[in-house]
N, C-alpha and C positions, 0 to 999 in steps of 0.2 A: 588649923586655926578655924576658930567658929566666931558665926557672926558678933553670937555677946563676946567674944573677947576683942574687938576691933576698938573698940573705945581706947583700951589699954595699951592698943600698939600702933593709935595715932599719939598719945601722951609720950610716950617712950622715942616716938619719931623726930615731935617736937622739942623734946628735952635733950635728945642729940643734936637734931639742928642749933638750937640756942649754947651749948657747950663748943660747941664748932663754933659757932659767931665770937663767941667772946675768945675765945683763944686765938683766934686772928686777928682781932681787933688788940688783945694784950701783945700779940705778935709785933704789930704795926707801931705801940708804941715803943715797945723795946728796940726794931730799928731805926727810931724816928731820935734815941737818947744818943747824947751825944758824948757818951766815956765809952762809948764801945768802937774796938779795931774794926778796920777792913774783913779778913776773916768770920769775925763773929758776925758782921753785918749782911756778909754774903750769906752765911748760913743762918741766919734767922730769915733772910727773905727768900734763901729755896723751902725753908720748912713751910712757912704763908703760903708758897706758892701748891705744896703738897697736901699740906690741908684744907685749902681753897679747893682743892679738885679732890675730894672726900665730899664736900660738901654742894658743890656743882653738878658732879659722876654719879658718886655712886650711892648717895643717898637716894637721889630719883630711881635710880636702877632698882635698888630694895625697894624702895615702895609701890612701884611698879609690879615686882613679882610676887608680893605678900598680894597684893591687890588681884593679878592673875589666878594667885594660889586661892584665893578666898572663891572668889568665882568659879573655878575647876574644882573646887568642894562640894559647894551646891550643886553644881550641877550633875554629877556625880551622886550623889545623896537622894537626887529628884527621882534619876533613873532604878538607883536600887530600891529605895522605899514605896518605889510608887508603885508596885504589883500590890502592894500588902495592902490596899485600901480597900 
């Protein structure tokens, strides 16, 4: 990944985060309605609670290591290109 494409894969970060926000929040009120069993109410709030930690974990995690990987490019880049100047 190179620097001009870092635009593109903070959009892309944020457009997952906000697709995760509302899908929890659609979640919340699906168990909040009140025609739904026992059952379905447990399993819509283990799903919230799974997608909630998609978006807690391991989003930071990935952007964390694209962020790591962008840096280990450069730097990388600095040392091979720099004999040729």
């Amino acid at each position: 990944m190179e620097v001009q494409n870092l635009y593109n894969f903070v959009l892309l970060i944020v457009l997952v985060g906000m697709i995760i926000g509302v899908g929890v929040l659609v979640l919340d009120k699906f168990a909040a309605a009140s025609g739904i069993t026992t059952a379905a109410g447990v399993a819509i709030n283990t799903t919230r609670d799974e997608v909630s930690n998609i978006a807690t974990v391991w989003l930071g995690l990935i952007v964390t290591i694209a962020i790591l990987a962008i840096i280990l490019t450069l730097v990388i880049r600095s040392f091979s290109f720099g004999g040729n100047r």
